[in-house]
N, C-alpha and C positions, 0 to 999 in steps of 0.2 A: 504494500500500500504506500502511495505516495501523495506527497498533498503540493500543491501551488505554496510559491515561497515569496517571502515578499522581499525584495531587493533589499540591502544597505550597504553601504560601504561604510566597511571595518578596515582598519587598520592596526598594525601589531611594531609596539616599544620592546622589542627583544634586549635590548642594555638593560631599559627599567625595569623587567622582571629579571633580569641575571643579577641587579642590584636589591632587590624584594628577598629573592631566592637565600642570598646570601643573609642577607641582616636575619631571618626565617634561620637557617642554619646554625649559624651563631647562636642565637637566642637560644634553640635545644641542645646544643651541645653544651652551653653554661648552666642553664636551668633542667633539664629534664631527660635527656639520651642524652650521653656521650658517645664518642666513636665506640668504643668497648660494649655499649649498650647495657652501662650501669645506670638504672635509671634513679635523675636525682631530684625530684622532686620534695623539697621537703615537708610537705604534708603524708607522704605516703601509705608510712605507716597508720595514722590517724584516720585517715580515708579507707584500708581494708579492714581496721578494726569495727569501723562504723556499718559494714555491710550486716545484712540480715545472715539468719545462721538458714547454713544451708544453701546459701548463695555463692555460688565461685566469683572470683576478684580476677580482672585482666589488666592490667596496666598498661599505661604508654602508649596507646596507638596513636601514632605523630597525622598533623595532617595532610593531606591531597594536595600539590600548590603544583600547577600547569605551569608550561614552561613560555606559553602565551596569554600568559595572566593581562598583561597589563596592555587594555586595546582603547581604540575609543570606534564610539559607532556615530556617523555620520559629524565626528567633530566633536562629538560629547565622550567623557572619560565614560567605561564602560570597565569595572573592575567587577567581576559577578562570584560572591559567595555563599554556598548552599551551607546549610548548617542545620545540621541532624545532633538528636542528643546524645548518644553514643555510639560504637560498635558493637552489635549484640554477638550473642551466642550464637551461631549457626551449626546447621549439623556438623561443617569441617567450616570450625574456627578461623579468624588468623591467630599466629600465638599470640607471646606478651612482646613486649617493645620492638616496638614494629617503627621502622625509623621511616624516615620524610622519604628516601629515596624508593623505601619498600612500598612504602603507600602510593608514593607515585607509577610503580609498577603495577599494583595490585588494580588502579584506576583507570589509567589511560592506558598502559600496555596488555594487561590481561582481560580487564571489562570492555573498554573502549573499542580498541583493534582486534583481540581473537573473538571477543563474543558480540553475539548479536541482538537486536532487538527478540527478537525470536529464536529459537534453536532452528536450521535446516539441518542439511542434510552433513558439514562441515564443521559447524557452529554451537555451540552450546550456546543458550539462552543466559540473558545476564538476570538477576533477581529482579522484582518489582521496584525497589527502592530503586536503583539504577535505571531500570526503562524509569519511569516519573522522572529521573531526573535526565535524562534522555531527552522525556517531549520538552520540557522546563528550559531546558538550554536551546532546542530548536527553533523555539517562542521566541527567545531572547537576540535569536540571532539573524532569526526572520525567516530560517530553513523553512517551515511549514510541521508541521505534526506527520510522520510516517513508521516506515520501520527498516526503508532503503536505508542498507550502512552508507552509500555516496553520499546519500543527503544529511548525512552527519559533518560532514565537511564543510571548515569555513575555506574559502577562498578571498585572503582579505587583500589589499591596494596595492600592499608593497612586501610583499611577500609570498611565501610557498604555502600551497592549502596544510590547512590542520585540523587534527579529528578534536572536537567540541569539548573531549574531555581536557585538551589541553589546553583552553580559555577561561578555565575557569577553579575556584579554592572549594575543596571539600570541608569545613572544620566541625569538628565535634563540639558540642558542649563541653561534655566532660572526654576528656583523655582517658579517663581508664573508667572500666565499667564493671557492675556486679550484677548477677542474675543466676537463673536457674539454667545448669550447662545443659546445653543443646536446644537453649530458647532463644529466639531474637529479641525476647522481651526485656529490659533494662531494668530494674530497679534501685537506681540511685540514689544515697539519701542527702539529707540535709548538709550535712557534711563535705560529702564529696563536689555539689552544687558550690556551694559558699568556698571551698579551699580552689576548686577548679577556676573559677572566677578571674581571678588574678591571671590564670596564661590563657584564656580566650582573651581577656582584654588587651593582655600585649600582644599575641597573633594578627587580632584585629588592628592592634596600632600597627603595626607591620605591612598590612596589609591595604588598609585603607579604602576596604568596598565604596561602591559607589550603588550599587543596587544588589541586597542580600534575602537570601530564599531561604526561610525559616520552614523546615518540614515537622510540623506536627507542633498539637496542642502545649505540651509541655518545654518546648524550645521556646516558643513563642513567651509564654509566663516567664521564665527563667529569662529571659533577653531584656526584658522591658524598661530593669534600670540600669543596663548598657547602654542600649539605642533609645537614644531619650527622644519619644516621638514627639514632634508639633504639628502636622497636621493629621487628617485621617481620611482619605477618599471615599475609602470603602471599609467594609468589615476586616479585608484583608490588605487593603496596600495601605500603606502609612508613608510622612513624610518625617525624614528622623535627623539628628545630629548624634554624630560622636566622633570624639575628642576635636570638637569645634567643625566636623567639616560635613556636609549636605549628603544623605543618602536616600534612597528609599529603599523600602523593607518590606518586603512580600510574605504572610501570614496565610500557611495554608496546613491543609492534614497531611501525614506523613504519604507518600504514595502508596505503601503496604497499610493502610488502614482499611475498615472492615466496611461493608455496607454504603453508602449513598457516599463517603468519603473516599471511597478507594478511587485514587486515579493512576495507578503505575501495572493496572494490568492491559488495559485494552485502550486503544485508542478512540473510543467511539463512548467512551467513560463519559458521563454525564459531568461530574466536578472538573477534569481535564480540560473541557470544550467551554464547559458556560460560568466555569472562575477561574483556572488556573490563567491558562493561553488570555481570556482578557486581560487581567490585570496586567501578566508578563508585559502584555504588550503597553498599558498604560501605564507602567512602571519606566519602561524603556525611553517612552517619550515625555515623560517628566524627567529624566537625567540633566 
């Protein structure tokens, strides 16, 4: 399936994100992965003792940063980061400290290029959280909503085409997560929220979104006295500042959520077509 795409021209700062990339680097190798992949966090231990009994602890999964992070779309800064609350338990996990590089593999080289919208005959199928963020980015970038891997492709002004997972920051909530092993369900507590805090905030400083996709009810809550919103369009877009500088903030359900919320399985998904893709799209033109 393929859909009519709407023209922009993009453009891609490859210095500015090798200088993003680096100060990102730095930052975990002092505060939280070393090369050695001792991880130092020092809330750590107070964050596994606070999990529920019975609950396995993962630590350190660093975040997702494309190596064509930093664009702009017809002239406007175009920095796009999705922000999910943690990495759950799946039936084949990733381990614990899972460094920037791994994650960037795990994203754009194993989800992005070997798998597909859909599984054929070559392809494994990538999980629902990934398709939703799949259409979420094809929104953002005008491709159109499909499941053609070409049309994953940006082709920007001054440069070589690139697959969509490289335009854009995965970051968690929380870095390390606790739940029931072999669930994607999270249960993080208060604890781990309030100590995490502190390295989303400087990630975010680092990063400097300009348009950020909040997946699911509990990101959203937990975000609110980060992105300190001033205006509010809709239920879901917002107009926000942080640390002094203009973004918008896209509030929606996780894509693997359940019933009338779910839009990361099908394209023809009701929340997909008549909230996500609009807002996407009036997000983009308020930049």
């Amino acid at each position: 399936m393929k859909a009519r795409s709407t023209a922009a021209r993009i453009e891609v700062d490859l210095r500015g994100t090798r200088r993003r990339r680096a100060r990102l680097r730095r930052h975990v190798a002092q505060n939280l992965l070393d090369d050695g992949e001792d991880f130092l966090c020092p809330h750590f231990k107070e964050c596994k003792r606070s999990r529920r009994p019975g609950d396995v602890f993962r630590e350190g999964t660093m975040s997702h940063l494309g190596r064509r992070f930093d664009l702009t779309i017809d002239g406007r800064p175009l920095r796009v980061v999705v922000v999910g609350q943690e990495s759950g338990w799946a039936k084949a996990p990733l381990g614990r400290r899972i460094t920037l590089e791994a994650r960037y593999q795990a994203i754009h080289d194993r989800s992005g290029i070997e798998r597909r919208y859909y599984a054929d005959s070559e392809h494994v199928a990538r999980n629902p959280h990934m398709r939703g963020t799949t259409s979420a980015l094809r929104a953002v970038f005008g491709k159109g909503l499909g499941t053609d891997h070409e049309g994953e492709f940006v082709r920007p002004s001054n440069g070589r085409a690139f697959h969509i997972f490289d335009g854009f920051a995965l970051v968690n909530r929380l870095l390390c997560s606790a739940g029931p092993r072999g669930s994607s369900d999270g249960h993080p507590t208060k604890t781990m929220l309030g100590n995490c805090e502190e390295h989303f905030r400087a990630t975010m400083s680092i990063l400097q979104p300009t348009l950020v996709i909040l997946q699911g009810k509990k990101v959203d809550v937990s975000t609110r006295s980060i992105f300190e919103r001033t205006h509010s369009y809709s239920k879901e877009l917002h107009g926000a500042v942080f640390d002094g500088e203009r973004l918008m903030v896209c509030a929606f359900s996780r894509p693997s959520a359940h019933g009338a919320l779910r839009w990361g399985d099908s394209l023809a998904a009701p929340y997909l077509n008549d909230v996500v893709v609009p807002t996407l799209k009036k997000a983009v033109r308020r930049l």
